[in-house]
Biotite code that builds the C-alpha atoms (Angstrom):
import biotite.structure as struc

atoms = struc.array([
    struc.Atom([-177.543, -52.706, 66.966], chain_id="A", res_id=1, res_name="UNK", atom_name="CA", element="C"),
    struc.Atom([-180.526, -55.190, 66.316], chain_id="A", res_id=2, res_name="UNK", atom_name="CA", element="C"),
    struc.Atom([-178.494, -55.891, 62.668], chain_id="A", res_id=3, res_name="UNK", atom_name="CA", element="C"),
    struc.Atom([-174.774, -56.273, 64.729], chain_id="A", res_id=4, res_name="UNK", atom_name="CA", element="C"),
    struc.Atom([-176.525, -59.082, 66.668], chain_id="A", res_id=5, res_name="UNK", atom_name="CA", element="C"),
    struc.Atom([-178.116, -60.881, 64.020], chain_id="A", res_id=6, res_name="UNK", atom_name="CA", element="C"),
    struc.Atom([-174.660, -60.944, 62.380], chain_id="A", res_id=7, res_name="UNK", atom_name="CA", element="C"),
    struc.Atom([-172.898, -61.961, 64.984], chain_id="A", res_id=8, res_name="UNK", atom_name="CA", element="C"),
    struc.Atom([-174.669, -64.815, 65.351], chain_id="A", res_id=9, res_name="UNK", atom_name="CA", element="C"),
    struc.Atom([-174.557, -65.461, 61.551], chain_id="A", res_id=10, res_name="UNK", atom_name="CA", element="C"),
    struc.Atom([-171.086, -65.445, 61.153], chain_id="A", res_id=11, res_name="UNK", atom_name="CA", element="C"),
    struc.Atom([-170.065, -67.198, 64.407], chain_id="A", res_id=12, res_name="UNK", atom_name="CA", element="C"),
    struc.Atom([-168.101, -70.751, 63.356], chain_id="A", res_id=13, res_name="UNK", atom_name="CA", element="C"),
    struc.Atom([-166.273, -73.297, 65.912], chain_id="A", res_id=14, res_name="UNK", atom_name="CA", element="C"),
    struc.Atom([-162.961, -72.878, 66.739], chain_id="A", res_id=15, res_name="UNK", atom_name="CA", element="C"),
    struc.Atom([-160.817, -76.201, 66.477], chain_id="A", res_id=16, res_name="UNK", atom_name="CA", element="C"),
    struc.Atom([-157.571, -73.882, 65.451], chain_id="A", res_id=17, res_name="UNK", atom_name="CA", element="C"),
    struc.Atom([-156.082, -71.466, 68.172], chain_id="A", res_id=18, res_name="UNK", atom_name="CA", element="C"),
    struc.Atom([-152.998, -69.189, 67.658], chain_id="A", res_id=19, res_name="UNK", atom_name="CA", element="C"),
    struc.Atom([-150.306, -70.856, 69.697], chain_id="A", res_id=20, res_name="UNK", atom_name="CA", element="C"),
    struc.Atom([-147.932, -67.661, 69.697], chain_id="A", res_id=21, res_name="UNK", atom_name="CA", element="C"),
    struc.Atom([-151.065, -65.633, 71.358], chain_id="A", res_id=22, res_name="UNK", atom_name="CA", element="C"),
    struc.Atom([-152.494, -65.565, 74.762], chain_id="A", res_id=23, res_name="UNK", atom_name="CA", element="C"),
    struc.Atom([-156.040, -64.107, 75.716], chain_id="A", res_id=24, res_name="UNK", atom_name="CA", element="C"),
    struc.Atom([-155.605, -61.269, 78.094], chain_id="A", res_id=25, res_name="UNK", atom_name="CA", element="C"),
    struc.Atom([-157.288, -61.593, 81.463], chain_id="A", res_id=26, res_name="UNK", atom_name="CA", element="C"),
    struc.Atom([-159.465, -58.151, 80.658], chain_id="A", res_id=27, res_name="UNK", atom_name="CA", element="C"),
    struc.Atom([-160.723, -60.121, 77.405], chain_id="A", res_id=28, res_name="UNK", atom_name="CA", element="C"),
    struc.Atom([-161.608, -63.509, 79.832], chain_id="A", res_id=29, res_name="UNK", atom_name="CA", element="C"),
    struc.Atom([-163.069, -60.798, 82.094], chain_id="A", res_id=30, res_name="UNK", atom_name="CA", element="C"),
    struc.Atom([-165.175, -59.562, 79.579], chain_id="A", res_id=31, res_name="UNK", atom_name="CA", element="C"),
    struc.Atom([-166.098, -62.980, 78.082], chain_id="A", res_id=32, res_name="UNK", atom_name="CA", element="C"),
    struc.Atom([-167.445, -64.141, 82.111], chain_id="A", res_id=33, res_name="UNK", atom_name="CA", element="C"),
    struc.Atom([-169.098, -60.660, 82.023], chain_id="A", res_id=34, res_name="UNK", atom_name="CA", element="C"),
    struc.Atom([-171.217, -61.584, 79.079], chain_id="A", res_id=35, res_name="UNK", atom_name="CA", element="C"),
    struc.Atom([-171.917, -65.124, 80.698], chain_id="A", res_id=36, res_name="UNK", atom_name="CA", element="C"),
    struc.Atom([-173.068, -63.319, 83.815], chain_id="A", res_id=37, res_name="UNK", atom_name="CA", element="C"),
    struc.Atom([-175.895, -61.879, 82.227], chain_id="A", res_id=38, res_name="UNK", atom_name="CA", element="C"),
    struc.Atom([-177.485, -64.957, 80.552], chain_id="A", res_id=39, res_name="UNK", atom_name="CA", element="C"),
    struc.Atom([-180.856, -65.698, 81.492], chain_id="A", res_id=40, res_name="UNK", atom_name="CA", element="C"),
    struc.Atom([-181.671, -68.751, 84.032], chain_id="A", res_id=41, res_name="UNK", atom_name="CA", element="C"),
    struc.Atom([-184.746, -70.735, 85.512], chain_id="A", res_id=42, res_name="UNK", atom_name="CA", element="C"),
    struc.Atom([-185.698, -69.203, 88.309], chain_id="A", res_id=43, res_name="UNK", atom_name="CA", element="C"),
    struc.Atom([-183.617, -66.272, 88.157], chain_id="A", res_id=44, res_name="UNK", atom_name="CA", element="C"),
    struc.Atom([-181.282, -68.177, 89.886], chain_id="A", res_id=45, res_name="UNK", atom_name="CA", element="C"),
    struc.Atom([-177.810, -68.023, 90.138], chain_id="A", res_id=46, res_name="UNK", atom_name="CA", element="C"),
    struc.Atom([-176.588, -72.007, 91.109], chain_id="A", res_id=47, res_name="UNK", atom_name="CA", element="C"),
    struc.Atom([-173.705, -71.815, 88.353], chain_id="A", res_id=48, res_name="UNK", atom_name="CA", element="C"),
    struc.Atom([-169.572, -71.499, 88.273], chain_id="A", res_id=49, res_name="UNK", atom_name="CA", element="C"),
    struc.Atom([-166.611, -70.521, 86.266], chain_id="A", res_id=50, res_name="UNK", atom_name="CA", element="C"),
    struc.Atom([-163.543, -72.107, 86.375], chain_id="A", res_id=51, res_name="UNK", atom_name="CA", element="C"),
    struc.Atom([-161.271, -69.903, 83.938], chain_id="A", res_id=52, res_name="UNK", atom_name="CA", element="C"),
    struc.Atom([-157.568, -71.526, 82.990], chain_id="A", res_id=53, res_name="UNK", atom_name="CA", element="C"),
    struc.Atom([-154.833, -69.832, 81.837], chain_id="A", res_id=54, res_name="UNK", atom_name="CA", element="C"),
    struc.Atom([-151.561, -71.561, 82.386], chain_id="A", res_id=55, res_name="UNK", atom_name="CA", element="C"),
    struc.Atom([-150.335, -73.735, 79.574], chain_id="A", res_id=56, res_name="UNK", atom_name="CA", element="C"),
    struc.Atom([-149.151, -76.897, 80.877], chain_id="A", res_id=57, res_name="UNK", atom_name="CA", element="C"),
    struc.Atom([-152.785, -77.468, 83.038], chain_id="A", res_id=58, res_name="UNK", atom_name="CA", element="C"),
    struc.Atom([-154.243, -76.839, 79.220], chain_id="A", res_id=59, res_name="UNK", atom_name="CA", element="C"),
    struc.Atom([-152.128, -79.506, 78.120], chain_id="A", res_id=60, res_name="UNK", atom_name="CA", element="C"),
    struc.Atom([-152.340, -82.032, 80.707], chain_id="A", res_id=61, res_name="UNK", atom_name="CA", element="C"),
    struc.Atom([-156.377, -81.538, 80.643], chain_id="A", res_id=62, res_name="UNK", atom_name="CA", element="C"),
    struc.Atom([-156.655, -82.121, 76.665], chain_id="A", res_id=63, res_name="UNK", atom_name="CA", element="C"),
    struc.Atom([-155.242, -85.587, 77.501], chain_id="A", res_id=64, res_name="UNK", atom_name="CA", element="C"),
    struc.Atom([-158.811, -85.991, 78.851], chain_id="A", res_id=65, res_name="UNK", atom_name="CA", element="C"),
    struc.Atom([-160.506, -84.111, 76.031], chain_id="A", res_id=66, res_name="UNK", atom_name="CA", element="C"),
    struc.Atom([-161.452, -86.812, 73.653], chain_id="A", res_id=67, res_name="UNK", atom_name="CA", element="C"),
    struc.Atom([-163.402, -83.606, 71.804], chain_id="A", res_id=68, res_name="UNK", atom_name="CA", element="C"),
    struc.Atom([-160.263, -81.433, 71.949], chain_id="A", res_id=69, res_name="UNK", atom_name="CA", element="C"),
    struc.Atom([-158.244, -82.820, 68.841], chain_id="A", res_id=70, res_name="UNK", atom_name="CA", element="C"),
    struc.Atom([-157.561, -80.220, 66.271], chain_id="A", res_id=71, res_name="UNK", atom_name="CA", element="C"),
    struc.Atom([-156.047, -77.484, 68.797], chain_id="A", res_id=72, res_name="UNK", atom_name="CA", element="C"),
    struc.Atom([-154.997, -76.242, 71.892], chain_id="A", res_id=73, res_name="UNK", atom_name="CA", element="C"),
    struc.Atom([-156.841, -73.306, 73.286], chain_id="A", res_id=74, res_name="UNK", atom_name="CA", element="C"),
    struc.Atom([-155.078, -70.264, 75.078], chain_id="A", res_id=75, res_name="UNK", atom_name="CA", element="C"),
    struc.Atom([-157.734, -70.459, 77.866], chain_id="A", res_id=76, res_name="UNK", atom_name="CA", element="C"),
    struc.Atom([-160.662, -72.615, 79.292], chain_id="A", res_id=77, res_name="UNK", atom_name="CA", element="C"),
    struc.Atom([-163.539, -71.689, 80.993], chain_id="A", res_id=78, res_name="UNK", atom_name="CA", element="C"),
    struc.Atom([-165.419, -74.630, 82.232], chain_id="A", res_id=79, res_name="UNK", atom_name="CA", element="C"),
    struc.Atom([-169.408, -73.993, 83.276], chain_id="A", res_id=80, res_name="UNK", atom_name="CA", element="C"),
    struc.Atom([-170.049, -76.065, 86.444], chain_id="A", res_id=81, res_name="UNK", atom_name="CA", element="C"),
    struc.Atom([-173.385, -76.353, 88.353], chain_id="A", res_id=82, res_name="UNK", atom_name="CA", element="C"),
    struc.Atom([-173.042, -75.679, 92.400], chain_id="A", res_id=83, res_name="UNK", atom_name="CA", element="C"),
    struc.Atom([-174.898, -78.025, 93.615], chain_id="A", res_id=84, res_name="UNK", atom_name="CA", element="C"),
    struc.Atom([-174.380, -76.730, 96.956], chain_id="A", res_id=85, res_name="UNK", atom_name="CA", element="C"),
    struc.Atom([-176.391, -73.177, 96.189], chain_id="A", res_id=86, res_name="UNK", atom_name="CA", element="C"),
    struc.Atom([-179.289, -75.401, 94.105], chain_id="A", res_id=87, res_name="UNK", atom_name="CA", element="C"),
    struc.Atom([-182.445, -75.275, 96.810], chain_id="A", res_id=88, res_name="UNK", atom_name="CA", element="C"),
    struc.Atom([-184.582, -78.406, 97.435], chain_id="A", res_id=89, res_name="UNK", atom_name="CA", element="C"),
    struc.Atom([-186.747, -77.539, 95.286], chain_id="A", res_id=90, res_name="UNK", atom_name="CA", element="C"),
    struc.Atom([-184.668, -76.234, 92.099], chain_id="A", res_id=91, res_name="UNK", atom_name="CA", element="C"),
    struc.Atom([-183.297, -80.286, 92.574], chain_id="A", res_id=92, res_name="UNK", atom_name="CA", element="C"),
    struc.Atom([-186.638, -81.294, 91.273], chain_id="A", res_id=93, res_name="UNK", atom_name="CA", element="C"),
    struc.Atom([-186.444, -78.802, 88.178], chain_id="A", res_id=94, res_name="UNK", atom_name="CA", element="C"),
    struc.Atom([-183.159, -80.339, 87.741], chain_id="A", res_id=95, res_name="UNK", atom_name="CA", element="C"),
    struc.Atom([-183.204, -80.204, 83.534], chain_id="A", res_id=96, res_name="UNK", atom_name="CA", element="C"),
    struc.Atom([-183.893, -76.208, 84.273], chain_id="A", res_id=97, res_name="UNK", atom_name="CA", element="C"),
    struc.Atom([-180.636, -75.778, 86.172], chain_id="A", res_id=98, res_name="UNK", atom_name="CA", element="C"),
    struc.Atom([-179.006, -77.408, 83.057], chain_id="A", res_id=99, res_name="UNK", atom_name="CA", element="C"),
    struc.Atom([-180.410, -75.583, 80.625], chain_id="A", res_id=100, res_name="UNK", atom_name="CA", element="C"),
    struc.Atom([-178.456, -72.355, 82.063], chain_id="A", res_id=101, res_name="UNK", atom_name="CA", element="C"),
    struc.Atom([-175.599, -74.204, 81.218], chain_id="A", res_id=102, res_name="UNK", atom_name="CA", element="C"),
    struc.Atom([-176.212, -73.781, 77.532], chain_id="A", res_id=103, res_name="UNK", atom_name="CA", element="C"),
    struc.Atom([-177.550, -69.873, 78.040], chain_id="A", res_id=104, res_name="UNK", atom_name="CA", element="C"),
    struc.Atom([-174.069, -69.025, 79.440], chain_id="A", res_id=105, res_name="UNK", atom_name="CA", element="C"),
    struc.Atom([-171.864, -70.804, 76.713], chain_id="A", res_id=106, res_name="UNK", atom_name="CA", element="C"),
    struc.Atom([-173.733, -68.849, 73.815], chain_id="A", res_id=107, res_name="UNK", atom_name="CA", element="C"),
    struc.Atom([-173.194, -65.692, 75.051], chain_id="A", res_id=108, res_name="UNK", atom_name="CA", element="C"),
    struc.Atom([-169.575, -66.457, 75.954], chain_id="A", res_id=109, res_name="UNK", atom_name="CA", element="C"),
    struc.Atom([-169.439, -67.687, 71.916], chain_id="A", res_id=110, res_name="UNK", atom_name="CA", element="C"),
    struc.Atom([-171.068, -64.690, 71.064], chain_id="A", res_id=111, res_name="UNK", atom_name="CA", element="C"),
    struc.Atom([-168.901, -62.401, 73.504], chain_id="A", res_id=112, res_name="UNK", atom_name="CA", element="C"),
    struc.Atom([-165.422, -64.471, 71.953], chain_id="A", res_id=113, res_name="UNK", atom_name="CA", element="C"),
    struc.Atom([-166.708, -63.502, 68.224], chain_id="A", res_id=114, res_name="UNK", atom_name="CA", element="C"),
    struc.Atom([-167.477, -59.641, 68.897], chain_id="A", res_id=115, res_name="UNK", atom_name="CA", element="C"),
    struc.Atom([-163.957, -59.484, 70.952], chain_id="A", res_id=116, res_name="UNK", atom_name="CA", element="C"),
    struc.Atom([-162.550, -60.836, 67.628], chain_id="A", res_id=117, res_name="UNK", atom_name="CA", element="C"),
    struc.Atom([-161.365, -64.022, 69.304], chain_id="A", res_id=118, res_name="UNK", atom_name="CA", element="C"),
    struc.Atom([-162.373, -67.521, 68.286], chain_id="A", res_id=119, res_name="UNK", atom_name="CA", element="C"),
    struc.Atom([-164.179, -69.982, 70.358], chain_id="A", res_id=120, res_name="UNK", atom_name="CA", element="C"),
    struc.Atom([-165.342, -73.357, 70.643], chain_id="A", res_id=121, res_name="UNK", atom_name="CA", element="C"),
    struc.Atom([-167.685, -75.269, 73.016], chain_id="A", res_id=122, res_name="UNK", atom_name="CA", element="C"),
    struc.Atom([-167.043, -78.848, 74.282], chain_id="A", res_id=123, res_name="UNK", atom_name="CA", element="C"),
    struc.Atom([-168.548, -81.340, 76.424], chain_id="A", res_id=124, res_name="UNK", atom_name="CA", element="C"),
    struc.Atom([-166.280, -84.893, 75.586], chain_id="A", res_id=125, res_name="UNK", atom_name="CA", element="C"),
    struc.Atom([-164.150, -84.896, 78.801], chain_id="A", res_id=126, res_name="UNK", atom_name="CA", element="C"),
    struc.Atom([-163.765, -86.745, 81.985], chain_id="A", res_id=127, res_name="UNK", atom_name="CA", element="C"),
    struc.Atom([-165.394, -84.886, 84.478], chain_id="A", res_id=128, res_name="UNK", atom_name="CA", element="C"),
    struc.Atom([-163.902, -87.630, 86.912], chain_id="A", res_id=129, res_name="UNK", atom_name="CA", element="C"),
    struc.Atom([-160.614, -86.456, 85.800], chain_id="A", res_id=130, res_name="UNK", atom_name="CA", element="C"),
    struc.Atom([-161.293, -82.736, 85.770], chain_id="A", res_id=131, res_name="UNK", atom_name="CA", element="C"),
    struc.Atom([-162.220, -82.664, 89.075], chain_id="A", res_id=132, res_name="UNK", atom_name="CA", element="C"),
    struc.Atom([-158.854, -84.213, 90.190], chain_id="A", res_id=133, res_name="UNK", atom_name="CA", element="C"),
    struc.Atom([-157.324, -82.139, 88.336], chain_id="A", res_id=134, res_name="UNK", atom_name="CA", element="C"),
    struc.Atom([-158.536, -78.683, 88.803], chain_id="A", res_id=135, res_name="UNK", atom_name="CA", element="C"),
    struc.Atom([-159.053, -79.940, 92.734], chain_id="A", res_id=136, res_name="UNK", atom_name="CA", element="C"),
    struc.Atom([-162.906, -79.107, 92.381], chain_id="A", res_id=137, res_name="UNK", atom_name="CA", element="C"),
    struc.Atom([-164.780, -78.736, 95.715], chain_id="A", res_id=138, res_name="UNK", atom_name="CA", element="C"),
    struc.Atom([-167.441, -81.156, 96.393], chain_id="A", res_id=139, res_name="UNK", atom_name="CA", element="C"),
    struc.Atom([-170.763, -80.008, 94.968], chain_id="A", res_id=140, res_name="UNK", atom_name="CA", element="C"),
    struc.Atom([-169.022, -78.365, 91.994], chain_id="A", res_id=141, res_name="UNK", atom_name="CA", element="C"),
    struc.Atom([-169.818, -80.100, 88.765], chain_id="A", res_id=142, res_name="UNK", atom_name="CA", element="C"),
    struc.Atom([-168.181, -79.306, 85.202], chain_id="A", res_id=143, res_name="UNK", atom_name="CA", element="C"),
    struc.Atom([-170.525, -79.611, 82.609], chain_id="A", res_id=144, res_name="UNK", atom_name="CA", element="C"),
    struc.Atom([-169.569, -78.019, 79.467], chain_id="A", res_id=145, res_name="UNK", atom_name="CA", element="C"),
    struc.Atom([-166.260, -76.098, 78.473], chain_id="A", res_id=146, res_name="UNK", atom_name="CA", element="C"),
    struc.Atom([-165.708, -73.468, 76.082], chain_id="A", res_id=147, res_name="UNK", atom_name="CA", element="C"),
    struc.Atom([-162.413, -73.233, 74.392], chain_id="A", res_id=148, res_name="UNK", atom_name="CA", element="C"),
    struc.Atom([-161.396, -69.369, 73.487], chain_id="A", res_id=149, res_name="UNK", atom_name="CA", element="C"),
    struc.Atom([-158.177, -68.491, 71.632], chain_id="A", res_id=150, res_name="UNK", atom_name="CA", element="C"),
    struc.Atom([-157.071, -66.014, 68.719], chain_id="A", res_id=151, res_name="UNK", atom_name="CA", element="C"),
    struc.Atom([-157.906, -67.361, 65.306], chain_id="A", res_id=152, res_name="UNK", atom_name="CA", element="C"),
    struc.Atom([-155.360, -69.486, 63.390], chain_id="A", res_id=153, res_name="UNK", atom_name="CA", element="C"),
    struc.Atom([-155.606, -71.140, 60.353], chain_id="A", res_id=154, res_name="UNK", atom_name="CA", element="C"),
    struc.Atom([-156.025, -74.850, 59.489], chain_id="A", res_id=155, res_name="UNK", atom_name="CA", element="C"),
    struc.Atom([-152.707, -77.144, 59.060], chain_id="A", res_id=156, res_name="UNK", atom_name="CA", element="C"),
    struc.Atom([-152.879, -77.652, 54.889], chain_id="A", res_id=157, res_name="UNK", atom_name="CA", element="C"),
    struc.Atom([-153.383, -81.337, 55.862], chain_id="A", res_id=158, res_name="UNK", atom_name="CA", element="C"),
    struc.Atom([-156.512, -81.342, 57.434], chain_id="A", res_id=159, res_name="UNK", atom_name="CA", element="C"),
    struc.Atom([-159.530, -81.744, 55.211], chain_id="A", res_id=160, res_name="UNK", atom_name="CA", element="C"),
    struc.Atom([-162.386, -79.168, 54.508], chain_id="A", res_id=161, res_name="UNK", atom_name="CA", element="C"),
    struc.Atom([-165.852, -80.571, 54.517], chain_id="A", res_id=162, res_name="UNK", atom_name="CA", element="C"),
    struc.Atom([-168.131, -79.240, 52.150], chain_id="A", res_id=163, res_name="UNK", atom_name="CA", element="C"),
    struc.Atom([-170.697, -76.695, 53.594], chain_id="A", res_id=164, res_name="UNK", atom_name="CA", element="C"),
    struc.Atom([-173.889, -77.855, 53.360], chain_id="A", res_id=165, res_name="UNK", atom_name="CA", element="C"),
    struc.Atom([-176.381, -74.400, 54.313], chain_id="A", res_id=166, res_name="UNK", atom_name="CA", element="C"),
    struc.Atom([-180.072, -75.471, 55.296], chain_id="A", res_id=167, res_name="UNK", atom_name="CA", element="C"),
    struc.Atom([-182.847, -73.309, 54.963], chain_id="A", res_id=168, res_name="UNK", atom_name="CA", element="C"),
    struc.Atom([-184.835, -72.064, 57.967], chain_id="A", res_id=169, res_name="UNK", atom_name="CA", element="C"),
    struc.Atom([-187.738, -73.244, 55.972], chain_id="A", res_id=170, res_name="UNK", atom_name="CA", element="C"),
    struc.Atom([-186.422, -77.014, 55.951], chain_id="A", res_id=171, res_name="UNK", atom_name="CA", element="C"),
    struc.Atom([-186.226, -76.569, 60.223], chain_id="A", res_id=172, res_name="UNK", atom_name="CA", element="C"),
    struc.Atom([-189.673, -74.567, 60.758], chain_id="A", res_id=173, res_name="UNK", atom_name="CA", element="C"),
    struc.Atom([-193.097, -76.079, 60.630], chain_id="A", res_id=174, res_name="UNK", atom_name="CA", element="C"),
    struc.Atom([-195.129, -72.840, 60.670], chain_id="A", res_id=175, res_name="UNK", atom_name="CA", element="C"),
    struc.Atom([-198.658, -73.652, 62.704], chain_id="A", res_id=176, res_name="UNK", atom_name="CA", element="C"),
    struc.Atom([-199.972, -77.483, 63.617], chain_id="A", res_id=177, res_name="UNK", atom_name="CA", element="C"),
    struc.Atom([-199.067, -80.875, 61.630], chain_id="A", res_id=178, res_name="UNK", atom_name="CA", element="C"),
])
């Protein structure tokens, strides 16, 4: 199990290329916001919402406010929101904390796309302004990150590859005090 993980999260990449001919089944987006349900948060606290899109023309009109969303159009969207209206008084002061969640919850959606065998990719360029209008957001809800999630497709021939550069963990690590 311990060696499935570590792969996982090895061989994980960024989706900016989504299968246009496939759609992600509900039971897979299901399983995806099952995953995110169980990521860790300050507090044990549970201040957080999912906004999960389907429908194709929403997609569409929402990448016109997707500066980030260039290369492809994803078959769904799950946007991460904080409820502002469930964070206590005093959570507001530990406001960073409620934040962080935001990023606990997107890996393990990435991590639940991969092992599903579905591609993913996480984005934070949009108007929040104009997502709210939009998706007719409640007051107190507030997008802050959105994860992409498609079937894989390959790269138009046009676009070019940048060369891999693979760090070491050594070059990131400083092992003790400087």
């Amino acid at each position: 199990m311990a060696l499935e993980t570590l792969e996982a999260i090895r061989t994980r990449r960024v989706a900016k290329y989504y299968d246009q001919n496939k759609s992600v089944s509900d039971d897979l987006l299901w399983t995806i916001l099952e995953a995110a349900r169980w990521a860790p948060t300050g507090g044990n606290e549970r201040v957080h919402h999912f906004i999960c899109l389907t429908e194709k023309s929403l997609i569409k009109k929402i990448k016109l406010f997707f500066p980030g969303m260039v290369a492809g159009t994803p078959s769904a969207l799950i946007f991460i929101c904080i409820n502002w209206n469930l964070v206590l008084d005093n959570m507001k002061k530990r406001h960073p904390e409620v934040s962080y969640d935001v990023g606990h919850y997107s890996q393990n959606m990435l991590l639940a796309a991969h092992a599903l065998g579905l591609v993913a990719g996480p984005m934070s360029s949009f108007s929040k302004e104009a997502i709210c209008i939009l998706l007719n957001t409640p007051d107190g809800i507030d997008p802050r990150f959105c994860i992409g999630i498609g079937h894989p497709a390959k790269p138009p021939a046009h676009m070019p590859s940048w060369p891999k550069k693979k760090l070491k963990v050594e070059s990131l690590v400083q092992w003790g005090p400087y």
